[in-house]
N, C-alpha and C positions, 0 to 999 in steps of 0.2 A: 350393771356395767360400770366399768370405774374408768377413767381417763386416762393414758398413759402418753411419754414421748417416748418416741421410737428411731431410731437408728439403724438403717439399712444398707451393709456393705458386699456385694459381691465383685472379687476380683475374678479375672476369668483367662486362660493362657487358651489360645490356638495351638494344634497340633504342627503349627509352622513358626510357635514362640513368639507371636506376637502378644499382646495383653491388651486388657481392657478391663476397665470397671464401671461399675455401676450403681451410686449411691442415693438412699433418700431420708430424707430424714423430717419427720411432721411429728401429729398428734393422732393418736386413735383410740379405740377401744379394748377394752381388755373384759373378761370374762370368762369364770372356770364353771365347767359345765360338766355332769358324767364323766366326772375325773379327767376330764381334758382342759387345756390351757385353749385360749383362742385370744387372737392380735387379730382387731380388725380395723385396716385403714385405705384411704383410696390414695393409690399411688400415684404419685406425676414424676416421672420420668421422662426422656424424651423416647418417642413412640408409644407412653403409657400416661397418656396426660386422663387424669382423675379416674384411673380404675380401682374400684373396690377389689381388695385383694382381702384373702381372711387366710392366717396362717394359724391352722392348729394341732398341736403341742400333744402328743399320748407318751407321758415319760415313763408307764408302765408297760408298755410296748417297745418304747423307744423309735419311735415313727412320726413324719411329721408331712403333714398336708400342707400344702402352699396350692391355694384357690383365686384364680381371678373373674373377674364379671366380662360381659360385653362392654367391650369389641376386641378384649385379648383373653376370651376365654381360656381356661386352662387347669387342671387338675395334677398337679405333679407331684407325686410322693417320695419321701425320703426314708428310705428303709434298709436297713443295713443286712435284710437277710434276703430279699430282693431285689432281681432287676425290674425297675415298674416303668413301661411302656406307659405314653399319654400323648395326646394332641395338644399343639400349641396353635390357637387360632389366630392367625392375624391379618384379620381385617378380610382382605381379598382372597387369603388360602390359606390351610391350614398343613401345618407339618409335622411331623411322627419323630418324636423323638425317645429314647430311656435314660430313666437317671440308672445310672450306676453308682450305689450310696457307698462311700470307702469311710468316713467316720462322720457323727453324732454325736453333739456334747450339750449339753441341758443343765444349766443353774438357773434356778428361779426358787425364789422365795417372796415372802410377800411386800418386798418393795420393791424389788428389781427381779431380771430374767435377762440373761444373757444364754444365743442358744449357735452354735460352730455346726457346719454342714460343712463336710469336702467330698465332691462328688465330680464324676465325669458325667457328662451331658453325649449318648452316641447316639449316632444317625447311623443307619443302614449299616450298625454293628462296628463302626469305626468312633474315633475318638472326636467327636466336634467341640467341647471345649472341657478344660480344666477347670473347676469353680472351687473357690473358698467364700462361703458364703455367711458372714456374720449377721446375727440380730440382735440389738441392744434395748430394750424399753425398762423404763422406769413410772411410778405412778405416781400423775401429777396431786400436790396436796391442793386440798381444797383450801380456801386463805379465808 
């Protein structure tokens, strides 16, 4: 495992134009495994204070897993040649949501990774939000 800082931005548009974003930004883990990239850090957001989240990277599929731990479980894929249905757990109930993946963009090499998702998020087959979803990390050197 090697150390990286990480960078996390998703903007997000309501089907009624409203916006919102959502950013975090720390330290985590980094580690290539069976030809996949993997970021793994515990999130603090507000509603997501110190959840292990592990997002990983298949750039010869072109698919990408975004996983979190208890108490916001969740399993969400990003796949451009499906729609992937998943449960968002939070806390008290859990809710059914699909990404709809519209594009995927992947640079990484071995000192940085910058990776673009824009996807719709539907509920019950309707639009519940718009997302541009950026991830930045870089590997911290050792001094």
């Amino acid at each position: 495992m090697k150390r990286v800082k990480i960078k996390v931005n998703n903007k997000q548009t309501s089907p009624d134009g409203s916006k919102d974003e959502v950013s975090y930004e720390g330290e985590g883990d980094y580690k290539f495994k069976n030809d996949k990239h993997y970021l793994i850090y515990n999130e603090s957001n507000k509603g997501l204070e110190d959840v292990k989240t592990i997002l990983r990277l298949n750039e010869s599929e072109n698919n990408i897993l975004l996983k979190r731990a208890q108490p916001n479980e969740m399993r969400q894929k990003f796949d451009m040649d499906n729609k992937c249905e998943f449960k968002y757990n939070l806390g008290s109930h859990k809710m059914n949501f699909t990404t709809d993946t519209k594009e995927i963009e992947m640079k990484i090499d071995d000192k940085k990774g910058k990776i673009k998702i824009k996807y719709d998020l539907l509920q019950g087959g309707q639009v519940f939000t718009s997302n541009n979803l950026k991830v930045e990390y870089r590997f911290i050197d050792k001094e």
